[in-house]
N, C-alpha and C positions, 0 to 999 in steps of 0.2 A: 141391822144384820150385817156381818160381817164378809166382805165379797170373795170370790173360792179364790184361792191359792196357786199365784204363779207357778207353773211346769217350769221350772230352770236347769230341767235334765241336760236338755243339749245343751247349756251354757258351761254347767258341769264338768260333762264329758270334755267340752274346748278348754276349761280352763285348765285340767289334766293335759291336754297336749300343751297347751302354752308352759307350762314348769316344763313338761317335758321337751319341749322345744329351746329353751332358754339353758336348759343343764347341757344340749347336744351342742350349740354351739358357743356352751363357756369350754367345751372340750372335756366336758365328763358325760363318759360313757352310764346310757342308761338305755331303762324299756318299762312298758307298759306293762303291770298286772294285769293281761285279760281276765281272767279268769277269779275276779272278784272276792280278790284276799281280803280275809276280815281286818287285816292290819294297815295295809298300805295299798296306795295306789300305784306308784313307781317304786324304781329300783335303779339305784345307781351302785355302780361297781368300779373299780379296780382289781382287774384281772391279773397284774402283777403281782398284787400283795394278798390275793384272794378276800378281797375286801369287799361287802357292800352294807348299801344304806338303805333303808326302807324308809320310802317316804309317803305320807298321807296329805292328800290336798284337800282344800277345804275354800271353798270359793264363796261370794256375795255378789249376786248380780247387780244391786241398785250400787249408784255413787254414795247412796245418804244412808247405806246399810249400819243396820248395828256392829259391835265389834264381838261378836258373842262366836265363839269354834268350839264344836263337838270334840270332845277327844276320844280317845281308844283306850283298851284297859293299857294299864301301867307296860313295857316290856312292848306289847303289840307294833310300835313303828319305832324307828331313830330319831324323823324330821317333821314336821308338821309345817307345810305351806301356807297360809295364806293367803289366798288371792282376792285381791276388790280389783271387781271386773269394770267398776265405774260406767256402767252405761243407762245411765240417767236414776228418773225419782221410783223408789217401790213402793208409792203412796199415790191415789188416784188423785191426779187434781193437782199436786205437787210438783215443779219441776225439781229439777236436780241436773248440774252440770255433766254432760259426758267428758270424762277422761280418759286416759291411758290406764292401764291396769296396773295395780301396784301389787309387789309381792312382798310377804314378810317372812323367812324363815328362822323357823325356832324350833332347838333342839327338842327333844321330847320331856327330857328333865323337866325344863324348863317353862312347857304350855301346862305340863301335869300341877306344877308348884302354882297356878294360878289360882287365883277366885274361882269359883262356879256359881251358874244361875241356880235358881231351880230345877230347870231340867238340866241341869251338870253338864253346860257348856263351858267353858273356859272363858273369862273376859278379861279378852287382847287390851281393852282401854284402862287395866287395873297396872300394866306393866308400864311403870316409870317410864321407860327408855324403848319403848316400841321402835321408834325411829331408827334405834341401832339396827335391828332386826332387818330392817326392809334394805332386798338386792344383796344379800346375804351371804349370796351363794357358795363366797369360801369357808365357810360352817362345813358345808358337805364337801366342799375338794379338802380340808383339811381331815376332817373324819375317816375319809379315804385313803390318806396319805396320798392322796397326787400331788404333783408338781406344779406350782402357780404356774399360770401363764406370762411371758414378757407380754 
């Protein structure tokens, strides 16, 4: 029998702060979708250029998680996050390293051109060059037309 299904709601929720916390202090402005847009969970802007980005996070609590991300229909966000929250094994019995969290950002073209499961996740481990992806973040200041930072 198969045992019930980690709550990883609050883990969720933190890992949408943490993108949103790592975009405020790369110096791009953004905010939280409260209000539970079908498309994105943040929003980064350039209010200069009247620019924004929608972006949708997509987190993994365990460090030994699969690499499988739900996507949104086609057009629905700009950016797709995501995040392995790395803290420890999601199999009873198993351990699994705690790490730092790693983030991978990919345009939306880009998660959409992938593989899909059966249930039409997206798999991150189909894409060559994942590695480019991750810490990403001038994908979205570029998008924006911001200014690098020195």
């Amino acid at each position: 029998m198969a045992g019930k299904r980690r709550d990883t709601t609050l883990e969720a929720e933190g890992a949408e702060f943490l993108v949103l916390g790592h975009l405020l202090t790369l110096g791009i402005p953004a905010y939280k979708a409260y209000n539970r847009n079908a498309g994105h969970d943040l929003v980064a802007v350039n209010p200069d250029v009247n620019a924004s980005a929608r972006i949708e996070v997509k987190s993994r609590w365990a460090s030994d998680a699969h690499w499988n991300m739900g996507t949104k229909a086609v057009g629905a966000t700009d950016f797709y996050v995501y995040v392995r929250l790395n803290q420890g094994s999601g199999y009873q019995g198993r351990a699994a390293e705690i790490r730092a969290p790693e983030f991978y950002i990919l345009p939306e073209d880009i998660a959409q051109a992938l593989p899909k499961t059966g249930w039409q996740q997206a798999r991150l481990n189909k894409l060559p060059d994942i590695a480019f992806y991750r810490e990403r973040w001038d994908l979205i200041r570029d998008f924006l037309a911001l200014p690098h930072q020195a």
